[in-house]
C-alpha positions as CSV (number, residue, x, y, z in Angstrom):
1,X,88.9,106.9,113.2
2,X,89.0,103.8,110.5
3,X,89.4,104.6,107.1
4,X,88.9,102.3,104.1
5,X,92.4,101.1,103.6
6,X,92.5,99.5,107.4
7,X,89.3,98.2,106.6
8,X,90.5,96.5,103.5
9,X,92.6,92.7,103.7
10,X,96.4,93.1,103.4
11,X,97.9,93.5,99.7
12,X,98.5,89.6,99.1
13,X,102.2,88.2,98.6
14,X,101.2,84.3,97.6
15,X,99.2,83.0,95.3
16,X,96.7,81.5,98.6
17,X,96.1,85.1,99.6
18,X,95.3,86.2,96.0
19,X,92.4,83.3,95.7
20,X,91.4,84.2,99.0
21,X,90.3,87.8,98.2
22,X,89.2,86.9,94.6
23,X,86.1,85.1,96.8
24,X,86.0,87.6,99.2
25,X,85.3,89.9,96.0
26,X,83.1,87.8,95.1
27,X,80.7,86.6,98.1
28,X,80.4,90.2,99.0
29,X,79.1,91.3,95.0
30,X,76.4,88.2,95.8
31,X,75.9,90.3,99.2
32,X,75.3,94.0,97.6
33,X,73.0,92.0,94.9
34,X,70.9,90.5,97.9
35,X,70.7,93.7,99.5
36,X,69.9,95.8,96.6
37,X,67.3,93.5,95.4
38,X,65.7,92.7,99.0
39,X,65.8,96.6,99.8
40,X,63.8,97.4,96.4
41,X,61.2,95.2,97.3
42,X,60.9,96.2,100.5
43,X,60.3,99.8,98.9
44,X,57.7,99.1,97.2
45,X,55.7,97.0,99.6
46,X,56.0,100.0,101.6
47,X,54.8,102.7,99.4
48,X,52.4,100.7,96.9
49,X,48.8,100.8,97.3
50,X,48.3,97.5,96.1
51,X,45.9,95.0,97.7
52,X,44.0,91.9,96.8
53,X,41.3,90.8,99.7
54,X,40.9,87.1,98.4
55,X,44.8,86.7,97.8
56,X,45.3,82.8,100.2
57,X,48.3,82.0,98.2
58,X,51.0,82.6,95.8
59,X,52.5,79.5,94.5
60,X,54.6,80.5,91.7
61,X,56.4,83.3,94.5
62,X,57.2,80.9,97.7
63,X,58.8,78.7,94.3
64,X,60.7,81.5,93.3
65,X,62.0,82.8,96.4
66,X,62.8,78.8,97.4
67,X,64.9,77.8,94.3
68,X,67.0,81.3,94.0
69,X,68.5,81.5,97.7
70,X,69.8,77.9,96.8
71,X,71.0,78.8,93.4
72,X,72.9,81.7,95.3
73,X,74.3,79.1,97.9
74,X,75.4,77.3,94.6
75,X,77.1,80.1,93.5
76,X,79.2,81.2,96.7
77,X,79.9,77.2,97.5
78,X,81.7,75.5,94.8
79,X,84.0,78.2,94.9
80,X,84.6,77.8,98.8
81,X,85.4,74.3,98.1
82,X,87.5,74.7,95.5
83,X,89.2,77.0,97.9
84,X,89.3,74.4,100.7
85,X,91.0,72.0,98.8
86,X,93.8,74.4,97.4
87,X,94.5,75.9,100.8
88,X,95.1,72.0,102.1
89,X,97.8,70.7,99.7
90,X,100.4,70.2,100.1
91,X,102.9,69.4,96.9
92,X,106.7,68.7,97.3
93,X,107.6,70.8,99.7
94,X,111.4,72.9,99.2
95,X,111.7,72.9,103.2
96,X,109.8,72.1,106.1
97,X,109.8,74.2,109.1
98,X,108.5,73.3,112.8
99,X,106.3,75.8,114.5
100,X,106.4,75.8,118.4
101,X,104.0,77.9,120.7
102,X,105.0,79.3,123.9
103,X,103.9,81.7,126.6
104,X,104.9,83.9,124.8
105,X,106.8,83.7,122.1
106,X,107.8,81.4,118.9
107,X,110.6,78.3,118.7
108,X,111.1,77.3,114.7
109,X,113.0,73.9,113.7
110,X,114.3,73.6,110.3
111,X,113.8,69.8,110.1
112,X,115.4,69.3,106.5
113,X,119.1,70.5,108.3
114,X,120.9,70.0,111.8
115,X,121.4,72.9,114.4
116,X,119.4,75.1,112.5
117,X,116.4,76.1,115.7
118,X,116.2,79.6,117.3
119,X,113.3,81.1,119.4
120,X,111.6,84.3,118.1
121,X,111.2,86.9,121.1
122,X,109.4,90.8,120.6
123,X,111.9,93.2,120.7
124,X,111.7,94.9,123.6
125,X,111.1,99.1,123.2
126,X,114.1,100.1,125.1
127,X,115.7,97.8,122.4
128,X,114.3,99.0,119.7
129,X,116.1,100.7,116.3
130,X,114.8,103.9,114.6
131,X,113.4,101.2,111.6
132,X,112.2,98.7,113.9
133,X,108.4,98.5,114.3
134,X,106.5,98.6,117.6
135,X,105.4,95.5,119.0
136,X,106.3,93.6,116.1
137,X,109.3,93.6,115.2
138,X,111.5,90.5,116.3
139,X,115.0,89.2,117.4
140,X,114.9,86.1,114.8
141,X,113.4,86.3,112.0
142,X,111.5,82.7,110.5
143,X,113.7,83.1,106.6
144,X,112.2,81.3,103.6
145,X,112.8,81.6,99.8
146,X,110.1,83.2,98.0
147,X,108.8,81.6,94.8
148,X,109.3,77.8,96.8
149,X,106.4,75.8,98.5
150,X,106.9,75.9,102.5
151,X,105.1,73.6,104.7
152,X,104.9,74.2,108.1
153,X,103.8,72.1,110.7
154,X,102.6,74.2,114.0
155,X,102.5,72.9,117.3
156,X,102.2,74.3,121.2
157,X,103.8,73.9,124.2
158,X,101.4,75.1,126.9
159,X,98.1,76.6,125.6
160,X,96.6,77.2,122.6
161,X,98.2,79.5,120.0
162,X,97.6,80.6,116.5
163,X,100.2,81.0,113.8
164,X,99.1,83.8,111.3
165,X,100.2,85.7,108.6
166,X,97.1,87.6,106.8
167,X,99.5,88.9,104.0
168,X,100.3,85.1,103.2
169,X,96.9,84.1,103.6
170,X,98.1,81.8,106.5
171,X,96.5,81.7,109.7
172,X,96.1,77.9,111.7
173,X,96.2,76.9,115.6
174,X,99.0,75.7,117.7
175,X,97.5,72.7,120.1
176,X,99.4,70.9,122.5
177,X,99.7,67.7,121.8
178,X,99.0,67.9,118.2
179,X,100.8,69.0,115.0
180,X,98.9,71.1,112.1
181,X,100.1,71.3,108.9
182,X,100.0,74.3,106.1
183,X,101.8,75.0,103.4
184,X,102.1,78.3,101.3
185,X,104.5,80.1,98.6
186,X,105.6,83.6,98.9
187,X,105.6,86.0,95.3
188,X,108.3,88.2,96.5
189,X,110.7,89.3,98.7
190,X,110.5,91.1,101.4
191,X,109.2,91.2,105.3
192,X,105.6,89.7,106.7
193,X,104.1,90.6,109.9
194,X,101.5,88.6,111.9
195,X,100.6,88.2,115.7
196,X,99.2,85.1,117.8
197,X,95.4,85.2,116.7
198,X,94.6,83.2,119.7
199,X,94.1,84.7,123.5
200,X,96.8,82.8,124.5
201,X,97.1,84.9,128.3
202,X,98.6,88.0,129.5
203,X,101.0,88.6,127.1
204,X,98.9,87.2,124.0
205,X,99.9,90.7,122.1
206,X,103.1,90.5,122.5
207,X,104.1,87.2,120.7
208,X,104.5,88.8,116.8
209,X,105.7,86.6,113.9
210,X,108.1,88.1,111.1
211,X,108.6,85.8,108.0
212,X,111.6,87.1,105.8
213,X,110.9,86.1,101.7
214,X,114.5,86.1,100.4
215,X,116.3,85.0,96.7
216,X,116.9,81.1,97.2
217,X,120.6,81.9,96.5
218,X,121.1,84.0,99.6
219,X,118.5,81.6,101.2
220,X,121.3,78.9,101.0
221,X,123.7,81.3,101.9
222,X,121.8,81.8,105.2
223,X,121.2,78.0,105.9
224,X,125.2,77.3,105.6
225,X,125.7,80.0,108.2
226,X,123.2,79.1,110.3
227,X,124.4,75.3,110.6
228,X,128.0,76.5,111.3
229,X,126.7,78.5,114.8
């Protein structure tokens, strides 16, 4: 049985996420507005005794109920564009990683240093620690440092995929044949989960995606060890 906190988005860690469910909060207040108001009404045609046998028109009404759905489309889409454009730029980037989809499971490329590539498999549950998590816990972790702008470009090698982390406010396909682009920022340290989004084949659940958000000091740290395997 759901409860409210599964039904609720993810606590956000970057500043993308925390836009994301400022207009969530917001497009569903216009919702419980609309409903409140259009349920009222619909009260009192039901239960009002009122009625008018040469009544042919009403004007000033069909104005009023033309003009205010607009106003309310006003209202819920200059801030969806705003939010467009903020989720799409990209500005000086600290690091760039490559994205690669796979049946099933995850290659990353850190372009901006040599030797530094790894694939991403599930852990398997026979493999499993007592801390790791069921079907999402991974062999290689993708490692960024938090407070830094990360672009990502995401990309497929057989079918469609989708690269998402909801905590991150991240989510964007992997196409063969072309290369997406999205950037985000992490606010603190710490592990994010996601799965493939797409139905990607028999295995689709089974591709999860751990990002690790560590201090740029220890980032560096890992980058030099990385590049001497």
């Amino acid at each position: 049985m759901a409860t409210w906190k599964t039904l609720l988005l993810q606590d956000s860690s970057s500043p993308l996420m925390e836009q994301l469910s400022f207009f969530h909060d917001h497009t569903l207040l216009v919702l419980v507005i609309i409903t409140i108001l259009v349920g009222q009404l619909m009260l009192n045609l039901f239960f009002n005794k009122f009625t008018h046998r040469f009544l042919l028109e009403g004007q000033m009404i069909e104005i009023i109920w033309t003009v205010l759905p607009a106003v309310t489309l006003i209202f819920i889409a200059l801030p969806s564009l705003r939010l467009i454009y903020i989720l799409d730029e990209v500005n000086n980037p600290i690091t760039t990683i490559k994205t690669i989809g796979h049946q099933w499971y995850w290659s990353y490329e850190y372009s901006d240093f040599k030797n530094i590539e790894f694939d991403s498999y599930m852990i398997p549950i026979n493999e499993m620690k007592p801390f790791n998590f069921r079907l999402l816990d991974v062999d290689n972790r993708v490692v960024i440092p938090f407070q830094s702008q990360i672009r990502m470009l995401i990309s497929s090698a057989d079918v469609i995929h989708s690269w998402t982390i909801p905590s991150l406010g991240v989510k964007i396909d992997a196409s063969p044949g072309r290369l997406n682009q999205i950037s985000f920022t992490s606010n603190r340290t710490g592990l994010f989960y996601g799965q493939c989004s797409e139905i990607c084949g028999a295995n689709h659940s089974f591709m999860p995606i751990i990002v690790e958000s560590i201090n740029p000091k220890f980032y560096i740290k890992w980058v030099s060890k990385m590049m001497e395997i």
